[in-house]
PDB file of N, CA, C and O in Angstrom:
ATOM      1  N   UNK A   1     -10.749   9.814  15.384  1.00  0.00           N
ATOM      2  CA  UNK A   1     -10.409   9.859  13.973  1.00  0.00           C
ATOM      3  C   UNK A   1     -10.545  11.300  13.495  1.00  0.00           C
ATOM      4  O   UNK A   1     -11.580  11.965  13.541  1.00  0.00           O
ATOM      5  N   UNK A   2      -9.353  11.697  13.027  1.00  0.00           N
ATOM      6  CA  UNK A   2      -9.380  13.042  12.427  1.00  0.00           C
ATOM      7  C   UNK A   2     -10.515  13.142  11.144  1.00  0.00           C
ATOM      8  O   UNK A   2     -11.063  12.101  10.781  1.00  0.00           O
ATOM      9  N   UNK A   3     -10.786  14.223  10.588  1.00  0.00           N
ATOM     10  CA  UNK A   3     -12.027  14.409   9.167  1.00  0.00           C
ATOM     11  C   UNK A   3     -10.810  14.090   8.405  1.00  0.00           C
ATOM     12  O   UNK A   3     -10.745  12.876   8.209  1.00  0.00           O
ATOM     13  N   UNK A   4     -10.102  14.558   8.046  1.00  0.00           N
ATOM     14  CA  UNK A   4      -8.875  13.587   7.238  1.00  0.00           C
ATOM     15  C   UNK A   4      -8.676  12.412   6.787  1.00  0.00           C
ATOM     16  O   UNK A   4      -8.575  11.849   5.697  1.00  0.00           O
ATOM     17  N   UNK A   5      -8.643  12.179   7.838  1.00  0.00           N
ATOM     18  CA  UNK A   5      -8.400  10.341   8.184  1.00  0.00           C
ATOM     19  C   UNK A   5      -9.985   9.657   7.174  1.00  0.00           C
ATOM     20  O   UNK A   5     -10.019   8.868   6.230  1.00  0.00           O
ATOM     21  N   UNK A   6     -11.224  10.457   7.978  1.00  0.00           N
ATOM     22  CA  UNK A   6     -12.286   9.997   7.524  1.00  0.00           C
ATOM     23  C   UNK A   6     -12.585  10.216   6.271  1.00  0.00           C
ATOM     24  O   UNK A   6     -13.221   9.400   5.605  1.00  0.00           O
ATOM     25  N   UNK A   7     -12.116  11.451   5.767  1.00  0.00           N
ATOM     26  CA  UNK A   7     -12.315  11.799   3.828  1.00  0.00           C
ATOM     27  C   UNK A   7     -11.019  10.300   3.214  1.00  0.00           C
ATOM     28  O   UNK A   7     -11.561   9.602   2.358  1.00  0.00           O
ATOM     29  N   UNK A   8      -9.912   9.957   3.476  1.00  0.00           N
ATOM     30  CA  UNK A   8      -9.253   9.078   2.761  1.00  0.00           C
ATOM     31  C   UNK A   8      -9.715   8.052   2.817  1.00  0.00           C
ATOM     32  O   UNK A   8      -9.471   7.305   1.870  1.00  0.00           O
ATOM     33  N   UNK A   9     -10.542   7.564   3.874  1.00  0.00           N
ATOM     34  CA  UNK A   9     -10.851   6.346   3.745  1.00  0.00           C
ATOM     35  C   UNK A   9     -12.254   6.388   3.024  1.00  0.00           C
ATOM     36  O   UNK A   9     -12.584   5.544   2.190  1.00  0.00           O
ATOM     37  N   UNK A  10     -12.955   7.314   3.369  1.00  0.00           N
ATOM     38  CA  UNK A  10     -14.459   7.471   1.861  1.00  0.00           C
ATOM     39  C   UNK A  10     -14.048   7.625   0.721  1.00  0.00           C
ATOM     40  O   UNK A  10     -14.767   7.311  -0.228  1.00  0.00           O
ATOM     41  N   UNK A  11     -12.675   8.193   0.519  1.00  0.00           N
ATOM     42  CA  UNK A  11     -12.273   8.321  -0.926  1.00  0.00           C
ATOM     43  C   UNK A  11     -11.883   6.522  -1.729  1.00  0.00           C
ATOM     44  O   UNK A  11     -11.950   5.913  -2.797  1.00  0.00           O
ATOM     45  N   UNK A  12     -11.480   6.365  -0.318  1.00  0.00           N
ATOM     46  CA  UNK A  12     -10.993   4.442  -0.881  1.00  0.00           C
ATOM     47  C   UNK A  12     -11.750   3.539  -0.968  1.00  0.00           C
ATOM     48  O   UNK A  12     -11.490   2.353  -1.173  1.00  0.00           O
ATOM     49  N   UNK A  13     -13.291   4.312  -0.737  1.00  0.00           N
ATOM     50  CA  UNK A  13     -14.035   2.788  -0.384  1.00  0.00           C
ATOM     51  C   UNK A  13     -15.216   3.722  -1.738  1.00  0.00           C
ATOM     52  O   UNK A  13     -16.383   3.386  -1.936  1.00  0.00           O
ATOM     53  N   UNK A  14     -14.764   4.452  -2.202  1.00  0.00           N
ATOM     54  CA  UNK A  14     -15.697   5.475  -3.143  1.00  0.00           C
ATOM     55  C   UNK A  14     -14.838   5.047  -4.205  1.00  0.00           C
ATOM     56  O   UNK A  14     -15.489   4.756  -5.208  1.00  0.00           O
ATOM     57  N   UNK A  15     -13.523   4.899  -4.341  1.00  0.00           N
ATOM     58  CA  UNK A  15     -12.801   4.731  -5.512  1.00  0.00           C
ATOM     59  C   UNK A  15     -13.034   3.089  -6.112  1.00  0.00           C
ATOM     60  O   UNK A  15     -13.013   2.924  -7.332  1.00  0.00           O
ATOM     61  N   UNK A  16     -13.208   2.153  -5.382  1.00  0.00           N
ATOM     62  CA  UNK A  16     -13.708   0.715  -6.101  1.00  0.00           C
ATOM     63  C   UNK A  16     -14.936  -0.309  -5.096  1.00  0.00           C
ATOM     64  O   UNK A  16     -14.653  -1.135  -4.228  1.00  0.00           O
ATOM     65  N   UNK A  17     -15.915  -0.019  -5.443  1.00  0.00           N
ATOM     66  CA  UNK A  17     -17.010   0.127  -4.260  1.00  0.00           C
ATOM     67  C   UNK A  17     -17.151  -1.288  -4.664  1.00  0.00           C
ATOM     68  O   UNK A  17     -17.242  -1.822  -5.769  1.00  0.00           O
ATOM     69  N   UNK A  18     -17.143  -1.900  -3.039  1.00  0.00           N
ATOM     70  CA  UNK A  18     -17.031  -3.517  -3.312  1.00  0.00           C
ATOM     71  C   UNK A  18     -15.878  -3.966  -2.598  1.00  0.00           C
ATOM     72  O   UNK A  18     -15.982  -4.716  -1.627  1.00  0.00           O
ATOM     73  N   UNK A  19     -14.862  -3.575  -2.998  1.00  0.00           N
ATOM     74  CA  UNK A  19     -13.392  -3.887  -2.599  1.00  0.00           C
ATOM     75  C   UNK A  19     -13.082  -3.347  -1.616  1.00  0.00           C
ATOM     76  O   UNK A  19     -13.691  -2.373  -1.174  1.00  0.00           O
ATOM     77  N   UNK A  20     -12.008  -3.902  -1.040  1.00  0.00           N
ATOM     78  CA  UNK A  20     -11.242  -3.631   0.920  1.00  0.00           C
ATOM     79  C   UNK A  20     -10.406  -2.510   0.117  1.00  0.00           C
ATOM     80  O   UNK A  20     -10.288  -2.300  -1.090  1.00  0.00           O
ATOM     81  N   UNK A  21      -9.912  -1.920   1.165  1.00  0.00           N
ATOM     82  CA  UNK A  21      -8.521  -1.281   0.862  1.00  0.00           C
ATOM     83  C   UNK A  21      -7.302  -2.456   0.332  1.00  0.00           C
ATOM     84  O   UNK A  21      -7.304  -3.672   0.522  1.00  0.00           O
ATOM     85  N   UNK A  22      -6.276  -1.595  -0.403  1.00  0.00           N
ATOM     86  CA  UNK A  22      -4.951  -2.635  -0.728  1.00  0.00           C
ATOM     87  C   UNK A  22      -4.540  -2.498   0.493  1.00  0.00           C
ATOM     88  O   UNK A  22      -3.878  -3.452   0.902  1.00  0.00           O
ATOM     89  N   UNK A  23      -4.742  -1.430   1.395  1.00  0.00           N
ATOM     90  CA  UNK A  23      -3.487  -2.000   2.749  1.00  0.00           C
ATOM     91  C   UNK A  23      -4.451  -2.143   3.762  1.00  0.00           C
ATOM     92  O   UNK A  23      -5.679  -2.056   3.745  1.00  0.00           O
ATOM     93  N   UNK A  24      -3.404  -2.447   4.896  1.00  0.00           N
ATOM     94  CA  UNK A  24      -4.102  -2.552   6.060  1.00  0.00           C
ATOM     95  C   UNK A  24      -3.126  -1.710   7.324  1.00  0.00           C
ATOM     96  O   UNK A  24      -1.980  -2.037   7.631  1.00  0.00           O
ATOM     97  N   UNK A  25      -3.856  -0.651   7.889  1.00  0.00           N
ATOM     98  CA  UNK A  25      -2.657  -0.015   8.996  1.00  0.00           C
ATOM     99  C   UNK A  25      -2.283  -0.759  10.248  1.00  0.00           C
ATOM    100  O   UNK A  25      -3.118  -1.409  10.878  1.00  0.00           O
ATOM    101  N   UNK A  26      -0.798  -0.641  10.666  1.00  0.00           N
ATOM    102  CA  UNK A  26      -0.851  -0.895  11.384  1.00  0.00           C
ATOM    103  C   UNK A  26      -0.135  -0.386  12.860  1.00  0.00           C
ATOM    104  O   UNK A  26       1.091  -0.459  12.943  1.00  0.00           O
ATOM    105  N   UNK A  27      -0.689  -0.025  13.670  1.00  0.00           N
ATOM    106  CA  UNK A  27      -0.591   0.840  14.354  1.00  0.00           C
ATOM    107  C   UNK A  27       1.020   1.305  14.755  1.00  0.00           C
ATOM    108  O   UNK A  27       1.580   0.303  15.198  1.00  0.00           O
ATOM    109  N   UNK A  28       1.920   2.446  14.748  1.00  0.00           N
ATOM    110  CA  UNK A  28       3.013   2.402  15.484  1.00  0.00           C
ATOM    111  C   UNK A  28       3.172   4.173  15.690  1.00  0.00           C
ATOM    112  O   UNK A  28       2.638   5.224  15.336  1.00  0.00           O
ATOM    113  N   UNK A  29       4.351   3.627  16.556  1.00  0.00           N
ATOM    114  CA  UNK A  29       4.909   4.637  17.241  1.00  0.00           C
ATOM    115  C   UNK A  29       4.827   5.960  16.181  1.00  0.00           C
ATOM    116  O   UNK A  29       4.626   5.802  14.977  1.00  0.00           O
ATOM    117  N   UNK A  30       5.041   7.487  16.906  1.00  0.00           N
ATOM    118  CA  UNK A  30       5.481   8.955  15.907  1.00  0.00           C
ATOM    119  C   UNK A  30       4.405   9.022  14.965  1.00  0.00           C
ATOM    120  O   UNK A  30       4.611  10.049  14.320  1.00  0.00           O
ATOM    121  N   UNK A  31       3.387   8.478  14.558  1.00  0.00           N
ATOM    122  CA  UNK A  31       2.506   8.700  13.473  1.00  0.00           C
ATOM    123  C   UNK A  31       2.940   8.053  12.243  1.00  0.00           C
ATOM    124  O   UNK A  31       2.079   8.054  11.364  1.00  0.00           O
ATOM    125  N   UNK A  32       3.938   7.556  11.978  1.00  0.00           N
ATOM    126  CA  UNK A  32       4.273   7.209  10.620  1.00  0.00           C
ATOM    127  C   UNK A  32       3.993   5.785  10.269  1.00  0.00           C
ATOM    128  O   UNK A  32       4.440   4.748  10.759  1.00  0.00           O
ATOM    129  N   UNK A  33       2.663   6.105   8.752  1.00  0.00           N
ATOM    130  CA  UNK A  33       2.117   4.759   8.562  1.00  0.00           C
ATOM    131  C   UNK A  33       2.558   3.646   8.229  1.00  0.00           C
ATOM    132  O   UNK A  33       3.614   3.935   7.668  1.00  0.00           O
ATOM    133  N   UNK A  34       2.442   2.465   8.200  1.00  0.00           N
ATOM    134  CA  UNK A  34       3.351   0.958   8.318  1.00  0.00           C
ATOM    135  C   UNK A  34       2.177   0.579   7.479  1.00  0.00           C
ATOM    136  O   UNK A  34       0.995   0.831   7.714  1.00  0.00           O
ATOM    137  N   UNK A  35       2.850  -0.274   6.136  1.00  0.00           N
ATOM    138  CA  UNK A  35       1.929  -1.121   5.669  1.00  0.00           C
ATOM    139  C   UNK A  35       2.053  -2.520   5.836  1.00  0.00           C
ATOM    140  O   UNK A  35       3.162  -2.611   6.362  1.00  0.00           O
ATOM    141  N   UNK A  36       1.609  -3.666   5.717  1.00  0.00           N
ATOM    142  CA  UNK A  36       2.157  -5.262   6.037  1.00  0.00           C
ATOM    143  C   UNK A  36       2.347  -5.759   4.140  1.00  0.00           C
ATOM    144  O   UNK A  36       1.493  -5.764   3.254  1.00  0.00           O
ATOM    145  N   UNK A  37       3.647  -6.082   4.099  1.00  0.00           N
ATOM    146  CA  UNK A  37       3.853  -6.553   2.533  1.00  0.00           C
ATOM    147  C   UNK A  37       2.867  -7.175   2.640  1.00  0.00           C
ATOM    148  O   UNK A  37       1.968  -6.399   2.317  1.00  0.00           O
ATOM    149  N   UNK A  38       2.448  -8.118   2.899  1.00  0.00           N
ATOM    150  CA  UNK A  38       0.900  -9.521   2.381  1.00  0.00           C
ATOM    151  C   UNK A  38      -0.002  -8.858   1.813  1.00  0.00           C
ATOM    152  O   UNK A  38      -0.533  -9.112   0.732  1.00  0.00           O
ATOM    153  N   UNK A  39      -0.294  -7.607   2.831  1.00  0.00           N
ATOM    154  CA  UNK A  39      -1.351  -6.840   2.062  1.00  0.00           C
ATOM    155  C   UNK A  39      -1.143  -6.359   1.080  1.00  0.00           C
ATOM    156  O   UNK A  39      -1.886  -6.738   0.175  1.00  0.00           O
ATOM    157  N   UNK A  40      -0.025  -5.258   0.692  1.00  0.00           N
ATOM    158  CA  UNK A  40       0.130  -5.019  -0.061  1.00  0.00           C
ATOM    159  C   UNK A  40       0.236  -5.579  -1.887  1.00  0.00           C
ATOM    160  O   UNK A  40      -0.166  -5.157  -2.971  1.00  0.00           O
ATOM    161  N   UNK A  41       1.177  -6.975  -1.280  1.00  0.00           N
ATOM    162  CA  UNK A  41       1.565  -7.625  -2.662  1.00  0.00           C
ATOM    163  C   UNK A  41       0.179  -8.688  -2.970  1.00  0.00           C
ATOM    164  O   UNK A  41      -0.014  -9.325  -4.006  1.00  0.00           O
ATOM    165  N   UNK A  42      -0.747  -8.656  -1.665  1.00  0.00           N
ATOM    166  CA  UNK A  42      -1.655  -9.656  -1.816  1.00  0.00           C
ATOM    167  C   UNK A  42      -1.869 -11.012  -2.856  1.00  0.00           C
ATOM    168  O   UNK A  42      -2.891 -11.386  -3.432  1.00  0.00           O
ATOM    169  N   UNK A  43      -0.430 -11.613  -2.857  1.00  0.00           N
ATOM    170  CA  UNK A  43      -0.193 -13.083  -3.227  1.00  0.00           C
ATOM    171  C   UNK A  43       0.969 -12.797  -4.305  1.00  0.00           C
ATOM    172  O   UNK A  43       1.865 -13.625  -4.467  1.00  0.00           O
ATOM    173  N   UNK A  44       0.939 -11.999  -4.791  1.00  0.00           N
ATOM    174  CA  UNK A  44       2.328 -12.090  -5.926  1.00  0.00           C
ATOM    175  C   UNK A  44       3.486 -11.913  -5.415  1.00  0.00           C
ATOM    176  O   UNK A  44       3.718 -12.267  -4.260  1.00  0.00           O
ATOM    177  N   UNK A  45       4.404 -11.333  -6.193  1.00  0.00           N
ATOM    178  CA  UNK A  45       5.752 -11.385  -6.049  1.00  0.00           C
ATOM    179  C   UNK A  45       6.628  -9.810  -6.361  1.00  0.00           C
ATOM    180  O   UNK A  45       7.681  -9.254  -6.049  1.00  0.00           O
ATOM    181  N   UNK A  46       5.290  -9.549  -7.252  1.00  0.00           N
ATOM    182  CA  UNK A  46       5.752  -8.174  -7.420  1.00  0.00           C
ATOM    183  C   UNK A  46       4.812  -7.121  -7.785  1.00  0.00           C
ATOM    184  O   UNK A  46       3.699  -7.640  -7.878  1.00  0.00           O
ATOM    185  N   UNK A  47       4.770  -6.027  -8.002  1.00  0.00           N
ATOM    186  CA  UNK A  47       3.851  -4.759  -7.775  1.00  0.00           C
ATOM    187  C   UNK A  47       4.127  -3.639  -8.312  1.00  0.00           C
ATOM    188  O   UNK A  47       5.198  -3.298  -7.811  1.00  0.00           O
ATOM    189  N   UNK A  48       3.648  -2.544  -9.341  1.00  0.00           N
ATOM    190  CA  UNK A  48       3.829  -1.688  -9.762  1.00  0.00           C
ATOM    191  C   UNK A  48       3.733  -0.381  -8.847  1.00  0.00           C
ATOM    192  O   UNK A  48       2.802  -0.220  -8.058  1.00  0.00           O
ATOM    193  N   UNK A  49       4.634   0.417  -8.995  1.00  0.00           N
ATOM    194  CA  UNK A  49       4.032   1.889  -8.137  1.00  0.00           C
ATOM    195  C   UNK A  49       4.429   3.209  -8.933  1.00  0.00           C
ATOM    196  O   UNK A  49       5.523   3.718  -9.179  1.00  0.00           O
ATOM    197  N   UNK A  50       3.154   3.558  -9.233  1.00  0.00           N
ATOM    198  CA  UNK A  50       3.268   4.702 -10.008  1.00  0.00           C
ATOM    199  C   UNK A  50       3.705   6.329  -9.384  1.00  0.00           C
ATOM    200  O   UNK A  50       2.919   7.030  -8.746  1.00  0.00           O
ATOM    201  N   UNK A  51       5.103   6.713  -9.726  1.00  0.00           N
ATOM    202  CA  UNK A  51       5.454   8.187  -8.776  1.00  0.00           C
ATOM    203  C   UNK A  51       5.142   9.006  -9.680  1.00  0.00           C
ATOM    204  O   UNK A  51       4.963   8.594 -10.826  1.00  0.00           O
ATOM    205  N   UNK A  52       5.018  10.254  -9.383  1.00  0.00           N
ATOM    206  CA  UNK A  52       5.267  11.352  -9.889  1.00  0.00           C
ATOM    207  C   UNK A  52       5.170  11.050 -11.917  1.00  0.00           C
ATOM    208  O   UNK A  52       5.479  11.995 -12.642  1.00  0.00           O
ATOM    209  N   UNK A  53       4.876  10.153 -12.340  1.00  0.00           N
ATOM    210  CA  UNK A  53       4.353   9.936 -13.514  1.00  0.00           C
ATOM    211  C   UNK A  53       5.164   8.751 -14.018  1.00  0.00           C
ATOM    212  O   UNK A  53       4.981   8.364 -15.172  1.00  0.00           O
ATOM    213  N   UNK A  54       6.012   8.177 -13.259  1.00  0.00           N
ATOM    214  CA  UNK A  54       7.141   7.400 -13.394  1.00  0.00           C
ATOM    215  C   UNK A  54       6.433   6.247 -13.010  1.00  0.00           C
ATOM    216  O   UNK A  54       5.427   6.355 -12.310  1.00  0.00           O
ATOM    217  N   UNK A  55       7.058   4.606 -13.583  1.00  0.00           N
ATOM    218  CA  UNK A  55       6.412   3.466 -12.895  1.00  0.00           C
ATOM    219  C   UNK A  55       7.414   3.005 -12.423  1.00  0.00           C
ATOM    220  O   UNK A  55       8.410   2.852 -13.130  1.00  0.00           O
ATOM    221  N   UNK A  56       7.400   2.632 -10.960  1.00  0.00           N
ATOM    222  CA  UNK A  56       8.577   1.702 -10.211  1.00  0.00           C
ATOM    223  C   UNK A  56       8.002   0.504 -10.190  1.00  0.00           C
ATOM    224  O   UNK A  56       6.796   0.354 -10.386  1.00  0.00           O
ATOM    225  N   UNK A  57       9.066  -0.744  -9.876  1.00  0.00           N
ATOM    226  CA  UNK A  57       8.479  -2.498  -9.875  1.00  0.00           C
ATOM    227  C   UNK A  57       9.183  -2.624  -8.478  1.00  0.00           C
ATOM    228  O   UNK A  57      10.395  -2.585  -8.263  1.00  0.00           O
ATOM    229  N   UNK A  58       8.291  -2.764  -7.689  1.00  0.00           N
ATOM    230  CA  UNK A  58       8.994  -2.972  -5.992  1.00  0.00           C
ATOM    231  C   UNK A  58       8.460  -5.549  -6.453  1.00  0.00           C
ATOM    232  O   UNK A  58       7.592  -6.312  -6.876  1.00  0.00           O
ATOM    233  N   UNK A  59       9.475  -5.501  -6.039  1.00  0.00           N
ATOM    234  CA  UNK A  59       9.616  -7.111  -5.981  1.00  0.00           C
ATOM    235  C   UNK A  59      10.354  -8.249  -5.304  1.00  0.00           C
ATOM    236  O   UNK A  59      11.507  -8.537  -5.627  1.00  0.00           O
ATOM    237  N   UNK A  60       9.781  -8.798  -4.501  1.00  0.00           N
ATOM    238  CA  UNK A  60       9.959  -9.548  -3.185  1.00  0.00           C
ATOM    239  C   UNK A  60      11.307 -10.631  -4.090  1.00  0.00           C
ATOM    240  O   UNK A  60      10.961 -11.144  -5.154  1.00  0.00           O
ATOM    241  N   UNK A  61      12.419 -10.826  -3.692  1.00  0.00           N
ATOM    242  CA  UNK A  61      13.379 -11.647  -4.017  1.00  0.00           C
ATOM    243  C   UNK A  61      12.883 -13.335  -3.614  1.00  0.00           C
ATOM    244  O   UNK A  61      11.857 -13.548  -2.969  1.00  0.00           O
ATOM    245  N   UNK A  62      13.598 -14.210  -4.003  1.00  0.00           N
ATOM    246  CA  UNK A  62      13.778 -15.654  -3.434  1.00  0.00           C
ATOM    247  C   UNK A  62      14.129 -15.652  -2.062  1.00  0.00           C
ATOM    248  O   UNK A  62      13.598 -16.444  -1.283  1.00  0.00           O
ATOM    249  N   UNK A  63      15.137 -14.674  -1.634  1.00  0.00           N
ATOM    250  CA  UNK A  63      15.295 -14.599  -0.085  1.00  0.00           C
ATOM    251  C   UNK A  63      14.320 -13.720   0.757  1.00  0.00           C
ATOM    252  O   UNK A  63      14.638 -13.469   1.919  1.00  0.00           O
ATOM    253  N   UNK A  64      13.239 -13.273   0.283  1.00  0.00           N
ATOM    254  CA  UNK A  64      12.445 -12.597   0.892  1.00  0.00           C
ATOM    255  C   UNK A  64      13.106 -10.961   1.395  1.00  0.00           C
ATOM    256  O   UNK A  64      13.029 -10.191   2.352  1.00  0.00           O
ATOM    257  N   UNK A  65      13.696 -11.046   0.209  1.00  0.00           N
ATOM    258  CA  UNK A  65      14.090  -9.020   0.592  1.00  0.00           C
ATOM    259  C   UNK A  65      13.585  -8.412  -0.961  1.00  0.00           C
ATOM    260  O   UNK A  65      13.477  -8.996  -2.039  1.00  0.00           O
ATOM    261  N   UNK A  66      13.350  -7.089  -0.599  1.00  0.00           N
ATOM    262  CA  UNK A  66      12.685  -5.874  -1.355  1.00  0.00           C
ATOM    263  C   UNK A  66      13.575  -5.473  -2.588  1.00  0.00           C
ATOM    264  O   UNK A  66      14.759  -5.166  -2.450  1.00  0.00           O
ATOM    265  N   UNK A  67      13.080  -5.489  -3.523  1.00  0.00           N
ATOM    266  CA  UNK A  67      14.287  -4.632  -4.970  1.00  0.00           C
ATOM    267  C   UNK A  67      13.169  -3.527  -5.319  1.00  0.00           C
ATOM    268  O   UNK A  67      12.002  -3.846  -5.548  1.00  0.00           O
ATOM    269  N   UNK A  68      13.592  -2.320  -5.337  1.00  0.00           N
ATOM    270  CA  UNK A  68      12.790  -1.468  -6.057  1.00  0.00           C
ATOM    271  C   UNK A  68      13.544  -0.759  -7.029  1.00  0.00           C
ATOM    272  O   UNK A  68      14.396   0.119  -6.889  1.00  0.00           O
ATOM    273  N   UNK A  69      12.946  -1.452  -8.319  1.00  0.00           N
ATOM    274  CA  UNK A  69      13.821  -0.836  -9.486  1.00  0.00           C
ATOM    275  C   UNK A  69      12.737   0.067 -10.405  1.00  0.00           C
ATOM    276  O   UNK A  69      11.591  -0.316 -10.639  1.00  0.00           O
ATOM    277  N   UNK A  70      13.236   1.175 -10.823  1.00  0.00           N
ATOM    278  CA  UNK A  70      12.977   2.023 -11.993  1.00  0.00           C
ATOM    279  C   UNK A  70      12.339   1.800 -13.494  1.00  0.00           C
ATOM    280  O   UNK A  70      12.255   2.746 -14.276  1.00  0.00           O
TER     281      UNK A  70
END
């Protein structure tokens, strides 16, 4: 485990002490992190994500595909 790796995850378990992380990694190929929707949406349907000061609504359809609207 890089000191990196180890400062983000003290920062996440320092930011709501008590609580898991919202995600969970899961391991793949090139380094690039994978989250599992379950975790993420952890029972709903839909989820706020705050960018650059902007709020996006990422939200799981009836057919089980992704809308991320503005």
């Amino acid at each position: 485990m890089t000191p990196s790796t180890n400062s983000r995850k003290q920062r996440l378990s320092l930011s709501m002490p008590g609580a898991r992380p919202a995600y969970t990694k899961v391991p793949v190929s090139k380094g690039k992190p994978q989250l599992k929707s379950d975790d993420l949406f952890s029972g709903t349907r839909e989820i706020n994500i705050l960018h650059n000061d902007d709020t996006y609504r990422l939200t799981i359809t009836k057919q089980g595909k992704l809308i991320l609207t503005k």
